[in-house]
matplotlib code that plots the C-alpha trace (Angstrom):
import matplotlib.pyplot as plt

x = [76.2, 76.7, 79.7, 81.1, 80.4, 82.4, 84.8, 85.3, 85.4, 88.2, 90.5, 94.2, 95.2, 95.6, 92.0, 91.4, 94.2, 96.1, 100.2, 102.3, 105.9, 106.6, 105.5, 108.1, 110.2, 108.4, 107.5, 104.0, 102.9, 100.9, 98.9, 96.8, 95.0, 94.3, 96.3, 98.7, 101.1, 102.4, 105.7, 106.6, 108.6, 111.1, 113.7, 116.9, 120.0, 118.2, 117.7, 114.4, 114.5, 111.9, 110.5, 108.5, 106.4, 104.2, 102.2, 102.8, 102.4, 101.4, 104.6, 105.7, 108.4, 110.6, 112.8, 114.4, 115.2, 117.1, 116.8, 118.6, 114.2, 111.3, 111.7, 115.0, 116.0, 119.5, 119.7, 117.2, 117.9, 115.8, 116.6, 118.3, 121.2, 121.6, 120.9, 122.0, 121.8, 124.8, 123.0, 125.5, 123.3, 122.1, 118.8, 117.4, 116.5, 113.9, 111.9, 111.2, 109.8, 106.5, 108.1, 111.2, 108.3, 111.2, 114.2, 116.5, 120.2, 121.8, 123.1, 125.2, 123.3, 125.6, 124.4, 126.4, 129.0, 129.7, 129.2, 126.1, 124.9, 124.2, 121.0, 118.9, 116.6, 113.7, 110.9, 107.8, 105.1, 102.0, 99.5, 97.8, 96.1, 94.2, 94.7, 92.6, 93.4, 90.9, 89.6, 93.0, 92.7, 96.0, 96.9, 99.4, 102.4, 101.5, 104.6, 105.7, 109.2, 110.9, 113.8, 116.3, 119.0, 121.1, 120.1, 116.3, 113.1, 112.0, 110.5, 107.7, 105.6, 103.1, 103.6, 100.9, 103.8, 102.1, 103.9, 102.3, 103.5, 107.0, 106.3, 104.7, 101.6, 100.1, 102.2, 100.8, 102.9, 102.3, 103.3, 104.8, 101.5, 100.1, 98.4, 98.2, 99.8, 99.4, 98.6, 99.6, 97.0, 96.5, 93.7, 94.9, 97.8, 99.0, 101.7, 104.4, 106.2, 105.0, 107.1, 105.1, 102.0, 101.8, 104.1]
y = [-74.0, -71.7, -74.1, -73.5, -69.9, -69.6, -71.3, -68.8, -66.2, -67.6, -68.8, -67.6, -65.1, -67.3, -68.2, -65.2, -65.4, -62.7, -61.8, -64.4, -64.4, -66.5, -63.2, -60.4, -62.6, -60.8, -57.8, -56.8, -53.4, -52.1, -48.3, -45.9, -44.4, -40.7, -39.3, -41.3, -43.6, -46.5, -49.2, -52.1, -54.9, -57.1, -59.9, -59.0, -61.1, -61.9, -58.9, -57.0, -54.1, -51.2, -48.3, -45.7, -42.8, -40.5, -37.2, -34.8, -30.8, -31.6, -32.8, -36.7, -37.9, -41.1, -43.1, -46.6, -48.8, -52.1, -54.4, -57.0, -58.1, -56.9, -55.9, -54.0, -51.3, -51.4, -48.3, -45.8, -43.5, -40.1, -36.4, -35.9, -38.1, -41.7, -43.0, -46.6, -48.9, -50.9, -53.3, -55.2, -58.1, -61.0, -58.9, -62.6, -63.1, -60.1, -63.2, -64.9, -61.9, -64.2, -66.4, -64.6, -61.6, -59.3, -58.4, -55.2, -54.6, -51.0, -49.7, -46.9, -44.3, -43.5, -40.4, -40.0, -42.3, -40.6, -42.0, -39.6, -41.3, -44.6, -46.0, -48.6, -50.5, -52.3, -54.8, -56.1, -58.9, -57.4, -59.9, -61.3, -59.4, -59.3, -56.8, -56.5, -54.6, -54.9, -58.4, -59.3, -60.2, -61.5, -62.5, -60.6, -60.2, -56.8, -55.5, -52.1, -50.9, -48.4, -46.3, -44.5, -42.5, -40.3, -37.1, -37.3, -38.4, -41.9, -43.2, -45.3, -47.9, -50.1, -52.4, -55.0, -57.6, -60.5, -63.4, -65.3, -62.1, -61.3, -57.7, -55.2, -53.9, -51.5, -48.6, -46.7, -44.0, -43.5, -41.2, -41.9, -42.9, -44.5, -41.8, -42.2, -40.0, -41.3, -44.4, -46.1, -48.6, -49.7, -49.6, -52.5, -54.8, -56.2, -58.5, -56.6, -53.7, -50.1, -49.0, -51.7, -51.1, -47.5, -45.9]
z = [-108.5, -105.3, -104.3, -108.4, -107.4, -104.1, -105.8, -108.1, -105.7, -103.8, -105.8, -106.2, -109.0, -112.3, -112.0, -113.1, -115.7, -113.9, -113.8, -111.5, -110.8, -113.9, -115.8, -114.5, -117.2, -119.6, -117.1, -114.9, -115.0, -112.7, -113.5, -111.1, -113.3, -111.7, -111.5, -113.4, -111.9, -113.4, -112.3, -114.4, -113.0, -115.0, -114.4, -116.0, -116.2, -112.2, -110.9, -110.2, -111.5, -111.9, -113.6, -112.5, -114.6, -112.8, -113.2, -111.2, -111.5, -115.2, -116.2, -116.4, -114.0, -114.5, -112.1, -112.7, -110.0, -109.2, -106.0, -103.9, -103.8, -103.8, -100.3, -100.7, -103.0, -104.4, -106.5, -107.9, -111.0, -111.6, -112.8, -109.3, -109.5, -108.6, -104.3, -103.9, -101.0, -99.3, -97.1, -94.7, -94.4, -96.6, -97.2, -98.7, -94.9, -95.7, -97.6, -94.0, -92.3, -92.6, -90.3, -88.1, -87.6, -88.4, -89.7, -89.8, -90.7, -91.4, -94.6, -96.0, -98.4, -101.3, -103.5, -106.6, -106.1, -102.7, -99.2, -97.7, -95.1, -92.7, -91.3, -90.2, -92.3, -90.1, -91.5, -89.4, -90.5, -89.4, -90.9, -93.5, -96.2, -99.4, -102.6, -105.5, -109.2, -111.2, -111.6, -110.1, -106.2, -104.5, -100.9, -99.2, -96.1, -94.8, -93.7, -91.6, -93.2, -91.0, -92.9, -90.2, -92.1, -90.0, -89.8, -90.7, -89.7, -89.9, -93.1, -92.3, -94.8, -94.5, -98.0, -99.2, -100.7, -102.7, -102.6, -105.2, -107.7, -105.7, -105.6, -103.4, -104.8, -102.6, -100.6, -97.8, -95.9, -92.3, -89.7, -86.3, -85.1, -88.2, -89.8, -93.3, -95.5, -98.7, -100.2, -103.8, -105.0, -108.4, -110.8, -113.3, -113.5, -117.1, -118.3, -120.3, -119.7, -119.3, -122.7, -124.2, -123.1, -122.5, -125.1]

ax = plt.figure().add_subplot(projection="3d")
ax.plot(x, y, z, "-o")
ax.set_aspect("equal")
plt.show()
């Protein structure tokens, strides 16, 4: 019984008859309760995309978002206008950072349709990790994302990336010295999409 028990303890996510890959077909939603924050994930046509409702200051905010994957933003959509990303490398390589250790490449920031800015994008494997949402607990690539756009300060992230999933489900901002400055971690993770579930 204590082995049927470990057992149990151990094993990977569907066990526990939790979200996979297979399921951003159909979308996975992931919600912070308190304050609220919630992000679904979907396939579409093959592209990852994203949306994004928060709280904040009593009033609900929405952003949309598509990637190149789960590790590179192409474009996000809010109230303010539309930032996309022109990465001038395959960011696929991104998916071996388990292996390589790291990768970077630079980018051009477009704001509106117009060319803002250029930077650097940087992405390190620092380890092995372990996440759990609710009854949901997933191994994870915990990875250090460095942002350098010309003119301003480095953008630093330390992202919980499940692989077994294929997105990142916990966010924690650092400083330059990895001080935390805030952290995004989930309560409960669902299968469907956040207009679905949370109307």
């Amino acid at each position: 019984m204590r082995l049927i028990a470990l057992a149990f303890l151990f094993a990977g996510p569907a066990l526990a008859d939790c979200p996979v890959r297979a399921q951003l077909d159909s979308g996975v939603t992931l919600v912070r309760d308190d304050p609220f924050f919630g992000v679904s994930y979907l396939h579409d046509d093959g592209v990852l995309t994203e949306t994004r409702r928060m709280s904040r200051g009593g009033t609900e905010v929405r952003r949309s978002s598509t990637y190149e994957n789960a590790l590179a933003v192409r474009a996000q959509d809010s109230e303010n206008g539309t930032v996309a990303f022109e990465y001038l490398d395959d960011m696929d390589r991104a998916l071996d950072v388990n292996e390589t250790g790291d990768f970077a490449t630079t980018f051009r920031l477009i704001v509106d349709g117009a060319r803002y800015s250029s930077g650097e994008y940087h992405l390190y494997y620092e380890g092995e990790g372990r996440v759990q949402i609710g009854e949901c607990a997933y191994d994870t690539w915990v990875l250090r994302n460095e942002s350098e756009i010309e003119g301003m300060e480095p953008i630093l992230f330390l992202w919980d990336y499940a692989p077994d999933l294929g997105i990142v489900i916990r966010t924690e901002q650092i400083d330059p010295a990895g001080g935390t400055l805030g952290v995004v971690a989930y309560d409960r993770i669902l299968e469907g999409t956040m207009d679905e579930l949370i109307p």
